[in-house]
N, C-alpha and C positions, 0 to 999 in steps of 0.2 A: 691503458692507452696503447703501451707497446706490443701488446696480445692483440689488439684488434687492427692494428697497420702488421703486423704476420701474418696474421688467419686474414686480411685482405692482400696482399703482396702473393702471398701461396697461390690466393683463390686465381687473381689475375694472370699468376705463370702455369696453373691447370687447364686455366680456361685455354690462354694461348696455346699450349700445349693439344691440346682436345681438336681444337680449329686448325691446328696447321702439321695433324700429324704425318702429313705424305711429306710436304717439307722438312719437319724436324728427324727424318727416317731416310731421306737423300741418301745416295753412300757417296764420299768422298776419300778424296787420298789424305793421311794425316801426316807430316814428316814432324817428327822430334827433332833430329837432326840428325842421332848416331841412325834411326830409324826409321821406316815408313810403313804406315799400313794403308791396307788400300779397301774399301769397302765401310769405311767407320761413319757411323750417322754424328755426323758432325754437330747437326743441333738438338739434338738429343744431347749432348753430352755438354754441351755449352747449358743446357736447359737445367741438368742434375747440379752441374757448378755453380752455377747463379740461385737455386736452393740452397744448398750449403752454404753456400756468404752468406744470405739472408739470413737460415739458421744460427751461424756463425755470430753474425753482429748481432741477433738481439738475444743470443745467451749472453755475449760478451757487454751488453747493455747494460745487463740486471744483474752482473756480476757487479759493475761499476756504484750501480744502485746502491744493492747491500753492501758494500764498504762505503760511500755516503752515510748511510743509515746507521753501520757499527760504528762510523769515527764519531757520529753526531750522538749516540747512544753513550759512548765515552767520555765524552765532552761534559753530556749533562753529569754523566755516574761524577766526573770529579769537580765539577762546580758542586754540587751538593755536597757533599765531603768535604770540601775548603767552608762553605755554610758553615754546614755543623760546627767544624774546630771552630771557627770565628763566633760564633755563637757561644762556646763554650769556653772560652778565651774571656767575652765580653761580657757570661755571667760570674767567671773567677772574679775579674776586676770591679764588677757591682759588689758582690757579696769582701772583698778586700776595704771598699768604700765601705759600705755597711758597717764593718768590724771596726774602723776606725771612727765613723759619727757617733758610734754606739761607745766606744772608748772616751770620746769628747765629751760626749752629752754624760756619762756616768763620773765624769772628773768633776765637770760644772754642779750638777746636781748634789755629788757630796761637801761643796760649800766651800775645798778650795781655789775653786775658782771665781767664787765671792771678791776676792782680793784683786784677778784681773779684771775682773763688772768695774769694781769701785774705783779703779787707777784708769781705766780708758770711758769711766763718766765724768771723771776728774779734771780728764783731757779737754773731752765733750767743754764741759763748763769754762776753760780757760781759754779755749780758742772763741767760743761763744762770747767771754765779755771780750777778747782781742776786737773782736771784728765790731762788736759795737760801739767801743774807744774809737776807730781808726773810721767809724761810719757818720761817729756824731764829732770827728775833726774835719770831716771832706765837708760835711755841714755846714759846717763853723766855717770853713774856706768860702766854701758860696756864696754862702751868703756876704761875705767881706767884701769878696769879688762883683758879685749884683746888685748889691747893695742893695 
């Protein structure tokens, strides 16, 4: 897009150029200040500097582009990077998990852990008749109550 507002900007100050070359070739006096010349095509030379800025700002455009583009090309390079390690971080601690249900499961299965099954079904059964004492006393209350 920035190539075709140049090569149209160019075309437009050619054209003018082309149309108006007895004007842009006038001689006029120029003073700098310490200096003066006398004879200098004043819009000619206004004509070449108004190129140049054009030239000017749209190298300086696409310079601006490509540093968008590297910082944004760097951006992604170290988001993927922190990925990876977090991924690689997130299967250390799978396979730590692993190690340890595979440590559990191989304690349970050689039978002594038999001994904790049997003390927390032990439990199991003793909160089991608690609650049914204290279910068939609310009972017993109710009914007293509603008779």
């Amino acid at each position: 897009m920035r190539t075709v507002v140049l090569i149209v900007v160019l075309v437009l100050l050619g054209l003018f150029a082309v149309l108006n070359t007895n004007a842009l070739m006038f001689p006029h006096t120029l003073s700098l200040g310490f200096v003066t010349y006398t004879g200098v095509p004043m819009g000619l030379i206004l004509l070449i500097v108004a190129t140049l800025l054009t030239l000017v700002f749209y190298f300086w455009a696409g310079i601006t582009g490509l540093r968008a583009q590297a910082d944004s090309a760097k951006l992604l390079r170290d988001m993927e990077a922190l990925r990876t390690s977090l991924d690689q971080q997130e299967g250390s601690r799978f396979a730590q998990l692993q190690t340890h249900l595979d440590e559990r499961f191989r304690v349970l299965g050689q039978g002594s852990g038999s001994g904790d099954v049997a003390a927390l079904s032990a439990r199991v059964d003793a909160l089991q008749r608690d609650l049914n004492v204290q279910l068939a006393q609310m009972d017993d209350y109710l009914k007293t109550k509603l008779g």
